[in-house]
C-alpha positions in Angstrom: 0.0 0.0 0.0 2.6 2.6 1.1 4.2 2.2 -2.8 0.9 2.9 -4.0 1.0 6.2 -1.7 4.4 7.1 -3.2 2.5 6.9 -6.7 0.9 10.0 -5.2 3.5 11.3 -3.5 6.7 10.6 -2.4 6.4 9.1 0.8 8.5 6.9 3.4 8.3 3.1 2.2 10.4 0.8 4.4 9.8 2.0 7.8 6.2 2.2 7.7 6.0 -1.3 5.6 8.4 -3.1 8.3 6.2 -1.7 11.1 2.9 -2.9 9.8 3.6 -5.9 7.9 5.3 -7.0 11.6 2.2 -6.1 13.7 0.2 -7.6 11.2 2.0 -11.2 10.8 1.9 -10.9 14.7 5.7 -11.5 14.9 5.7 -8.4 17.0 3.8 -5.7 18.8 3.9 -2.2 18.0 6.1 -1.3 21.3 8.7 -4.5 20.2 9.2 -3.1 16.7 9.6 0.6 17.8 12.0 -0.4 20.8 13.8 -2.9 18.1 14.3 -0.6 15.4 15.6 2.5 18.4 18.1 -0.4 19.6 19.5 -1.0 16.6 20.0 2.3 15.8 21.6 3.1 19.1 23.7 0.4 18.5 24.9 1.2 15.2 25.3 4.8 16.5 27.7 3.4 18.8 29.4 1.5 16.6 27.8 -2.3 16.6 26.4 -4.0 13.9 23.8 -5.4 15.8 22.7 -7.7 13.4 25.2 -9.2 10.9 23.0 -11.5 8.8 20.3 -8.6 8.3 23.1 -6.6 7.3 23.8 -9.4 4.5 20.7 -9.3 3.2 20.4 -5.4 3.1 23.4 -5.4 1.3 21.9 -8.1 -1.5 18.8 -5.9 -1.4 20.5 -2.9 -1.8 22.5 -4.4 -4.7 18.7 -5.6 -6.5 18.2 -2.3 -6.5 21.0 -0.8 -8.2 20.0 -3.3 -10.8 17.0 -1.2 -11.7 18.8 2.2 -11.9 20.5 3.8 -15.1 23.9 2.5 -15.2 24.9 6.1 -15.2 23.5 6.6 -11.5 24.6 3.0 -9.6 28.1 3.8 -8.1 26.3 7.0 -6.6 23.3 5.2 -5.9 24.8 2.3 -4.4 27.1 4.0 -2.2 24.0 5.6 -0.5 22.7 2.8 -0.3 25.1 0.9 1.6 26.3 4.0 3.9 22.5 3.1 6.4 23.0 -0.1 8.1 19.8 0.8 10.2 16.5 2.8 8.2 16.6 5.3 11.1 19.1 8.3 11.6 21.7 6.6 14.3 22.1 10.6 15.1 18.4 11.2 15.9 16.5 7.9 15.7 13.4 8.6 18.0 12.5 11.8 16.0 13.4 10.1 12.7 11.0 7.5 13.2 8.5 9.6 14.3 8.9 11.6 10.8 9.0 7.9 9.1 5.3 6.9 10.8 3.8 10.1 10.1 4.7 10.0 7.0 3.1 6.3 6.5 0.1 7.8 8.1 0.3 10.6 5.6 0.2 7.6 2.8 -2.4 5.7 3.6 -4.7 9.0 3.7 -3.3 9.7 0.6 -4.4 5.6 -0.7 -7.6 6.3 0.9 -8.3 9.4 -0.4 -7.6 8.2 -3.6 -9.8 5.0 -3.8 -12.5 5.4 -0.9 -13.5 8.8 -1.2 -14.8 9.6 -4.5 -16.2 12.8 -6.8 -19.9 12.5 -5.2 -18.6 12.3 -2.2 -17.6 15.9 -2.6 -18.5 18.7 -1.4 -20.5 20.9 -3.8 -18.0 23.9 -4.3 -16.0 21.3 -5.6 -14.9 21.3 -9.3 -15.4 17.9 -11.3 -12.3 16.3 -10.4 -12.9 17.1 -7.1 -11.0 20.2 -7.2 -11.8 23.5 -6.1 -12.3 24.4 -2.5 -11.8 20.6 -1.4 -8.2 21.0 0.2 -8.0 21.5 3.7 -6.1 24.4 4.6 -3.4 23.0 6.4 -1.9 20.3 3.7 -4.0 20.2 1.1 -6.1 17.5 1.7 -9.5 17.3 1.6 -11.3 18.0 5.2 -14.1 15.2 4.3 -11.5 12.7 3.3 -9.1 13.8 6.3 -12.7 13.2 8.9 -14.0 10.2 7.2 -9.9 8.4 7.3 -9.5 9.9 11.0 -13.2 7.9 11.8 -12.4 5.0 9.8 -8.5 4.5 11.7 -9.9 5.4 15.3 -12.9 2.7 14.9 -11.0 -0.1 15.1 -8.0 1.3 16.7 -10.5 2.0 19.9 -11.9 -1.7 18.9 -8.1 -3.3 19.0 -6.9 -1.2 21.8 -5.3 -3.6 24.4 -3.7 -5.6 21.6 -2.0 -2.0 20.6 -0.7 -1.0 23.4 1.2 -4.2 24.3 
């Protein structure tokens, strides 16, 4: 779902995709995977590598990758690639992944904007594509879709609560 966000708009991908496709295959609650990925980049911030095998298979996934880019752009691309061992900023990892979960927040109001909310669902000032006077103020998006994704997260999230907070 998050690459169909970045479709839209550019958007964080592996944070957001780690942390849900985790809670979801129930190999982890949300508290483990946020505690696990500010460990590990503590520890690389301190110089550990605290996983080697994961690093091994970031750096094969790193180098699929570089197989897609223009052969112009891989020694470039592939450097920057392999400078992260850890998605998060070692230098600032609890505000970092805060940025990378908003963010994935941020995409899936963009997915649901996109293919639950359509033009009759507008609001009338709207243009045809539902354009117009649609955005909300603060980022653009449109207050109905922004209340109806806020009601349609918080429903269940009030439902699943003690399996959330764990």
């Amino acid at each position: 779902m998050f690459s169909v966000a970045d479709g839209i708009e550019a958007v964080s991908l592996e944070v957001p995709s780690y942390t849900v496709d985790v809670v979801v295959d129930g190999s982890g609650t949300p508290r483990e995977v946020v505690l696990g990925l500010l460990a590990e980049a503590d520890a690389i911030r301190h110089g550990r590598v605290p996983d080697p095998t994961g690093l091994l298979q970031r750096v094969d996934a790193a180098r699929e990758q570089i197989r897609r880019i223009d052969v112009g752009h891989r020694e470039q691309t592939l450097s920057a690639l392999l400078e992260r061992l850890t998605p998060l900023d070692p230098q600032r990892p609890a505000h970092d992944l805060l940025e990378h979960l908003l963010s994935g927040v941020r995409a899936c109001l963009l997915v649901y904007r996109e293919e639950a909310i359509d033009a009759s669902a507008a609001p009338p000032d709207c243009d045809e594509d539902g354009g117009g006077d649609y955005d909300d103020e603060s980022d653009g998006m449109g207050a109905a879709a922004v209340a109806a994704f806020t009601a349609a997260v918080r429903d269940p999230a009030d439902r699943d609560r003690d399996r959330l907070n764990q």
